[in-house]
C-alpha positions in Angstrom: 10.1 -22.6 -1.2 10.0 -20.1 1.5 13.2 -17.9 -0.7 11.6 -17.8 -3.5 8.7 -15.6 -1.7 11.8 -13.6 -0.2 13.4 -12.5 -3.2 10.2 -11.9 -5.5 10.0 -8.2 -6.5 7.2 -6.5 -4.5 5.0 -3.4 -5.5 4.0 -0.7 -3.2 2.0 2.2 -4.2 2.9 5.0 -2.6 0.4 7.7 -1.6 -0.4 11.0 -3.1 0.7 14.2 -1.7 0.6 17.6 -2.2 3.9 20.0 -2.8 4.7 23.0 -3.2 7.4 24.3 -5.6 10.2 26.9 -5.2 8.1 29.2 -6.8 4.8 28.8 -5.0 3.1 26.0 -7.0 0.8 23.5 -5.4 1.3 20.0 -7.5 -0.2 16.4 -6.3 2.8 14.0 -6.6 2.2 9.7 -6.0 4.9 7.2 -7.0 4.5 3.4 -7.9 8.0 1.8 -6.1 8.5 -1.5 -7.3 11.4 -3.1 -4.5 13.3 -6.7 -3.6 14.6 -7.3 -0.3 18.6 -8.8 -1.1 19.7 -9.2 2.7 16.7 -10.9 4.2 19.1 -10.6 7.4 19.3 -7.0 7.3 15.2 -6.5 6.8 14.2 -8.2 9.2 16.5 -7.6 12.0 16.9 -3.7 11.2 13.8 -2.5 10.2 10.5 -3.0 12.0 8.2 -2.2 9.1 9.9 -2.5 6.0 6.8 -1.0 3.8 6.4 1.6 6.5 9.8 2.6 6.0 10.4 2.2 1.7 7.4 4.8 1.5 8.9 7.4 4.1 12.4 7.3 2.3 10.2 7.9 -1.3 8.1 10.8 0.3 10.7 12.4 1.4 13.1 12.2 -1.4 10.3 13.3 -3.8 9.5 16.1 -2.0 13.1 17.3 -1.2 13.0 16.8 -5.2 10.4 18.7 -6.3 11.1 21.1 -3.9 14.0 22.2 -5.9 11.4 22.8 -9.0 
């Protein structure tokens, strides 16, 4: 029973945050990241805050993203 809680997909909402754009626009970006863990081994031996983690990678990608705007 406990695998079936494992490999459910999860939601995470991911904070908003402000950006600016190449050419000096200020814009208010959140993200909604919907995730599944595959190698249970992997999370939980290599990460110590999965969540914590899954919204750094986003924030960062969508701001080296919009960046390029």
């Amino acid at each position: 029973m406990l695998l079936g809680k494992l490999y459910r997909e999860k939601v995470l909402d991911i904070p908003a945050k402000l950006s600016i754009t190449r050419d000096n626009l200020a814009i208010t970006i959140d993200a909604v990241v919907y995730w599944q863990i595959i190698d249970i081994e992997k999370a939980y031996y290599k990460v110590d805050n999965i969540q914590s983690a899954i919204v750094n990678l986003v924030l960062t990608q969508i701001l080296a993203e919009m960046g390029k705007l």
